[in-house]
C-alpha positions as CSV (number, residue, x, y, z in Angstrom):
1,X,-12.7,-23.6,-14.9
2,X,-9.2,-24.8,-14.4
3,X,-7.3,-24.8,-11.1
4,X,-4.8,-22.4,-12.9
5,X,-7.8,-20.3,-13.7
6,X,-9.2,-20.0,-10.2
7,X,-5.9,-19.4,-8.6
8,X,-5.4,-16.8,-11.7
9,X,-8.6,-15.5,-10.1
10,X,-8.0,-15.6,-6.3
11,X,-4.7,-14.0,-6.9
12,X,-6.6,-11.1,-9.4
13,X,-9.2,-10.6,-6.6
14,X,-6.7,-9.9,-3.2
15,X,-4.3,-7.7,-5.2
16,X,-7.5,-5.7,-6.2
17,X,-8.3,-5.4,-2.6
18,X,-5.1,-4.4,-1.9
19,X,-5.1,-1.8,-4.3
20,X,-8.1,-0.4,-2.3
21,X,-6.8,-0.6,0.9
22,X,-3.7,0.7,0.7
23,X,-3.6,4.3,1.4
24,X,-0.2,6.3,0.3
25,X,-0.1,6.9,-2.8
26,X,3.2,5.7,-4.3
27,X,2.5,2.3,-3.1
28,X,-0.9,2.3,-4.4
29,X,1.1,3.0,-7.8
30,X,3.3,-0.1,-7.5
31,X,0.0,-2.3,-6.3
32,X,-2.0,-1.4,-9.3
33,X,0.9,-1.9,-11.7
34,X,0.8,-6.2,-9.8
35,X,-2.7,-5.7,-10.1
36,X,-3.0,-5.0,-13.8
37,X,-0.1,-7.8,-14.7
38,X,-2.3,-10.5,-12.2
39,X,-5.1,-9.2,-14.3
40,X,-3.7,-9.8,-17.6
41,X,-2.0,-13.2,-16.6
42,X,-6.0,-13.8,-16.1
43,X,-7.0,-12.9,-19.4
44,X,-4.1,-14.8,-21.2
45,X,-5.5,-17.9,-19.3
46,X,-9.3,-17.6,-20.1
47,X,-7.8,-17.1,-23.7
48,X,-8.0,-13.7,-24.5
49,X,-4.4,-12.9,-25.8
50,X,-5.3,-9.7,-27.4
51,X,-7.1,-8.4,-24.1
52,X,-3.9,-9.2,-22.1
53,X,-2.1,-7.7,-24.3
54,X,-3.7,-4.1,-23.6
55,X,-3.9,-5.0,-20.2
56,X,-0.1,-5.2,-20.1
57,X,0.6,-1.6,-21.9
58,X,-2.3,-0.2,-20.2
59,X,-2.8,-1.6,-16.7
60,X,0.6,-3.0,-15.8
61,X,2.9,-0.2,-17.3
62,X,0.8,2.9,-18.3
63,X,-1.4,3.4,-15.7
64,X,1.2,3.4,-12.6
65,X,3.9,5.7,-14.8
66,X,0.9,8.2,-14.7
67,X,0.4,8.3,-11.1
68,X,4.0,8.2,-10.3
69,X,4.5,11.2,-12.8
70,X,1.3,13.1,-11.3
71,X,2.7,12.1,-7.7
72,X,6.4,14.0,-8.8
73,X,4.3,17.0,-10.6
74,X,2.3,17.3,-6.8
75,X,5.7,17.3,-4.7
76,X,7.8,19.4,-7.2
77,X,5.0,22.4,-6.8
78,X,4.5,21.7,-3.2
79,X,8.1,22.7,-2.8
């Protein structure tokens, strides 16, 4: 394993934890969105350019536009 790879790593591992521990939601949204690009920088190092590639659509740009859309849904039927 490369020092590039266990940075890669390090990096993937605190922004997961940060996704856990943060608490309101829309920021939660913009940490998993850092989380999922960390995680496919990761996977375009360990040489798996079709897994970051899907990690990219899926975990750096899908994912948070549903919770941010779900999070507007929420407050436009709470009011």
């Amino acid at each position: 394993m490369t020092n590039l790879q266990l940075v890669a790593l390090l990096v993937v591992a605190l922004t997961g934890s940060a996704t856990a521990l943060t608490r309101e939601p829309l920021r939660q949204a913009a940490v998993a969105g850092i989380f999922g690009l960390a995680l496919a920088a990761l996977f375009m190092l360990v040489q798996a350019p079709d897994v970051a590639l899907s990690q990219i659509g899926v975990g750096g740009i899908a994912l948070p536009a549903m919770i941010l859309l779900a999070l507007a849904k929420i407050r436009e039927h709470g009011e």
